[in-house]
Structures are given as C-alpha cells and as structure tokens.
C-alpha positions as CSV (number, residue, x, y, z in Angstrom):
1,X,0.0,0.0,0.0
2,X,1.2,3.4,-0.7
3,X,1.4,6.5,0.7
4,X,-0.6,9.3,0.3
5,X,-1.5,13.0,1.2
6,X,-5.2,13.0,1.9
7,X,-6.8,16.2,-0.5
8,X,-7.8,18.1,2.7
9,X,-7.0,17.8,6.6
10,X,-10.7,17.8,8.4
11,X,-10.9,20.9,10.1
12,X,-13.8,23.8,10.6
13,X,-13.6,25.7,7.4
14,X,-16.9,25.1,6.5
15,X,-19.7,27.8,6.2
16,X,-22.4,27.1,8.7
17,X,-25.9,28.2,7.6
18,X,-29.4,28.1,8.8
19,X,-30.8,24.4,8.8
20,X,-33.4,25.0,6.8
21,X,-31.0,26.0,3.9
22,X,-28.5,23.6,4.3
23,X,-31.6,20.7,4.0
24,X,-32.6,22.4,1.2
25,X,-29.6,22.6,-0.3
26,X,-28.6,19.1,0.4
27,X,-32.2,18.0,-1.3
28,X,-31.1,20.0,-4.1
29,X,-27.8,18.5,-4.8
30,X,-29.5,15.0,-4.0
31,X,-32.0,15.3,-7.0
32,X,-29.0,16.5,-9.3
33,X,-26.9,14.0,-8.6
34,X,-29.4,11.1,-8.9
35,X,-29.2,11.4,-12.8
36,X,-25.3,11.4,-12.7
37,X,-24.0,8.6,-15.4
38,X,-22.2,5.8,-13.5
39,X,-20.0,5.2,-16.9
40,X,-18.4,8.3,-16.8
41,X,-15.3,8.9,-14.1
42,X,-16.1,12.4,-14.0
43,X,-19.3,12.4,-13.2
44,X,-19.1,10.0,-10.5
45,X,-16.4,12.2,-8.7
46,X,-18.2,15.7,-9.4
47,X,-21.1,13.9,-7.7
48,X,-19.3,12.6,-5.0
49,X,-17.5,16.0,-4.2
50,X,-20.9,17.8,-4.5
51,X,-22.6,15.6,-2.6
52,X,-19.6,15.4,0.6
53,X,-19.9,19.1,0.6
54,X,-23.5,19.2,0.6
55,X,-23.3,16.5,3.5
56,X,-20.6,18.8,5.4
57,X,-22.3,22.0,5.0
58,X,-25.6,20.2,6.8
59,X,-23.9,18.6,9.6
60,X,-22.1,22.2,10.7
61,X,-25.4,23.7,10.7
62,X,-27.1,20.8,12.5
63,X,-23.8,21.2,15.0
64,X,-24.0,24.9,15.2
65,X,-28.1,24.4,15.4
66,X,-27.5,22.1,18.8
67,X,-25.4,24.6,20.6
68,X,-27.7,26.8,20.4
69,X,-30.0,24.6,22.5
C-alpha cells in the first residue's frame, strides 16, 4: 500500500448556515446528482464531491443548530 497526502486535513472551514438551507440545499444537490452517469469517471467524482460538501455544509449547521439549545 502506498502512501498518500489525503486532499484536505478535516478541520472547521466550513460555512455554517441556517438548517433549513443547508436541508434544502442538500435536497437539491440530492436530486442533481441522482441522474449522474455511473459510466463516466467524472461524473461519479463531481457527484461525490458535491454531494460530501453538501453533507458537510448540513452537519455544521445541525452542529452549530445544537449549541444553540
């Protein structure tokens, strides 16, 4: 196995918005990436990238949402 350098370090650079946008937003992305063409590398990996974005963005607002309980 080799080595590698992962493409980021997890950290919190990640916008936090209202929860309500960020599921909306996630939905979004969701539905757009449903019709992505599993034959084409490209599109598998601009719909994996959108979609771990869209999944990041929602769990810092969920976070940021729970501390403000």
């Amino acid at each position: 196995m080799s080595d590698y350098t992962p493409l980021r370090e997890p950290g919190g650079d990640t916008p936090v918005y209202s929860v309500d946008f960020s599921v909306e937003s996630a939905r979004e992305v969701l539905r757009e990436q449903q019709a992505a063409n599993i034959h084409s590398t490209f599109a598998v990996l601009r719909a994996a990238t959108q979609l771990e974005t869209a999944l990041r963005q929602l769990l810092a607002s969920l976070d940021a949402d729970g501390q403000k309980r």
